[in-house]
C-alpha positions in Angstrom: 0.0 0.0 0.0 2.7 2.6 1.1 4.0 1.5 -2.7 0.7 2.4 -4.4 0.8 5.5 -2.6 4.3 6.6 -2.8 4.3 6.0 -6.5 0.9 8.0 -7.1 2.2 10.6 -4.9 5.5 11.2 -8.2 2.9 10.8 -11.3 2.6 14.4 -12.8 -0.5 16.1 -12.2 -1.6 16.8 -16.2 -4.2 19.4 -17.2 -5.2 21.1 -21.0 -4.2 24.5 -21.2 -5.4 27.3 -23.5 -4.6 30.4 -24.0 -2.7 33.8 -25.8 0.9 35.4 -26.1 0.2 39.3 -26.6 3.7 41.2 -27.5 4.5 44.1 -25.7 7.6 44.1 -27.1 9.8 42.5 -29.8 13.1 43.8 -31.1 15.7 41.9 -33.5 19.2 41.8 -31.8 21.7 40.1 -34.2 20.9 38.9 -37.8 19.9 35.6 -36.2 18.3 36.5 -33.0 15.8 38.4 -31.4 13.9 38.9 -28.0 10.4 39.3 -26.9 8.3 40.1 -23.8 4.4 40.5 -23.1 1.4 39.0 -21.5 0.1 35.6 -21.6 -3.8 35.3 -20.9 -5.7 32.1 -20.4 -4.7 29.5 -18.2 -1.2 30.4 -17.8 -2.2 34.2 -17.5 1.3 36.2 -16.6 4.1 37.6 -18.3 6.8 35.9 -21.0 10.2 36.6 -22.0 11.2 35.4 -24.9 15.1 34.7 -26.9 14.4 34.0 -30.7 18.0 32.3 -32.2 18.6 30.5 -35.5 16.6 32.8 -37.3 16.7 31.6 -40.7 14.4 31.9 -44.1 13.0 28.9 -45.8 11.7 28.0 -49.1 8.1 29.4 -49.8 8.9 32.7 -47.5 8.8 31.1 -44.2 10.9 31.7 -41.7 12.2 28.9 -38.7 13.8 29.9 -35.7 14.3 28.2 -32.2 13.8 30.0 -29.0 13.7 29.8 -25.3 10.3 31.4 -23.3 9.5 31.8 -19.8 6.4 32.0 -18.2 6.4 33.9 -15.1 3.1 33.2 -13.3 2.6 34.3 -9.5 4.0 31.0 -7.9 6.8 30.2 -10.2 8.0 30.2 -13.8 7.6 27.5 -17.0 10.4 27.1 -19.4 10.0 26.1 -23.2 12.1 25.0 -26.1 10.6 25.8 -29.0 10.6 25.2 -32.9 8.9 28.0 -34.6 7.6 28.6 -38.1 6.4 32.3 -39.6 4.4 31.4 -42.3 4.0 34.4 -44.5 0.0 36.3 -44.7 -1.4 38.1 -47.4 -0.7 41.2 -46.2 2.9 41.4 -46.0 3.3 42.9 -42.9 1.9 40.2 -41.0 3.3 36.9 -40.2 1.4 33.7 -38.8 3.3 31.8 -36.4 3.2 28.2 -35.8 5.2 26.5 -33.3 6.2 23.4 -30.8 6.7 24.7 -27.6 7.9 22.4 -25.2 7.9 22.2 -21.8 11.2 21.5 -20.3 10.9 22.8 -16.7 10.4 25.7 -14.2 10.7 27.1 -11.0 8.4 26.8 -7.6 5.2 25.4 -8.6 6.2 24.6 -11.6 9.2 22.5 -10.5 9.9 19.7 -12.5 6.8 20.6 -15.2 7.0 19.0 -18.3 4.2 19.2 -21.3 3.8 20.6 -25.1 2.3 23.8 -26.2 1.0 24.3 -29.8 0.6 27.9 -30.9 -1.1 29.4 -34.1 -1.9 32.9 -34.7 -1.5 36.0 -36.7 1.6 39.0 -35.6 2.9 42.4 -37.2 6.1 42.6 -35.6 7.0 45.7 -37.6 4.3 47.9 -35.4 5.7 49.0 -31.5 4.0 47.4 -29.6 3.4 44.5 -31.7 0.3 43.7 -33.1 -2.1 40.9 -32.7 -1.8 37.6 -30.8 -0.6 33.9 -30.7 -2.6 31.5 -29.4 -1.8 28.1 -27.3 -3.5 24.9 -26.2 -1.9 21.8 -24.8 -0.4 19.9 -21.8 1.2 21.4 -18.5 2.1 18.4 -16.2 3.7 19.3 -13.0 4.7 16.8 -10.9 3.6 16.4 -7.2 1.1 19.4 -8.1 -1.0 20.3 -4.7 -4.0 22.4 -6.0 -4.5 24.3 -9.1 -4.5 27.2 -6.8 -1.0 26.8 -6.0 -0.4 27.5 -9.6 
């Protein structure tokens, strides 16, 4: 029994997630890299910092890149390593991102948190602040979670 209940007590605690990035601010920093910060709404409602790096066009006008976010939420942070594809829009300006955000990790309540985030949206970079928004859903497991208000 103490088994049953000591491994139950180390399965991650796994919940669907939903949700937006809003920019409130985006700058390149090298040919290859850029950074990012703003809000995240939804379920994981905070604030992000992002680091954009391997920033490179692909056939057909989309660019790939890889980058690093972090979540900052009021018990603790999420870390993602992300693949990330701008797909170009009709108006040139814009951009829709599509990306593979995976959770690697974090910090307090988020210790040990593992998961996947899929994002789709539409983004003019070229406007200060940033315009429009990228959208999530997925899986945030955390192990040993307590409540969801701890998070």
């Amino acid at each position: 029994m103490a088994a049953s209940a000591e491994r139950h007590a180390r399965q991650p605690d796994c919940e669907h997630v939903r949700g937006a990035f809003v920019f409130t601010r985006f700058a390149f920093t090298g040919p290859t890299t850029a950074a990012g910060a703003g809000t995240v709404r939804g379920h994981l409602s905070g604030t992000f910092t992002a680091e954009y790096f391997d920033i490179a066009p692909e056939a057909d006008g989309v660019i790939h890149m890889h980058a690093h976010h972090t979540i900052t939420r009021r018990n603790g942070t999420i870390m993602t390593s992300d693949e990330i594809r701008l797909f170009p829009d009709p108006d040139p300006a814009w951009v829709r991102p599509r990306s593979r955000l995976e959770v690697t990790g974090g910090t307090g309540a988020y210790e040990g948190a593992t998961g996947l985030l899929l994002t789709d949206g539409r983004v003019n970079l070229n406007e200060v602040p940033p315009a429009g928004s990228i959208q999530f859903r997925g899986r945030l497991c955390v192990p040993d979670a307590e409540e969801d208000d701890d998070r």
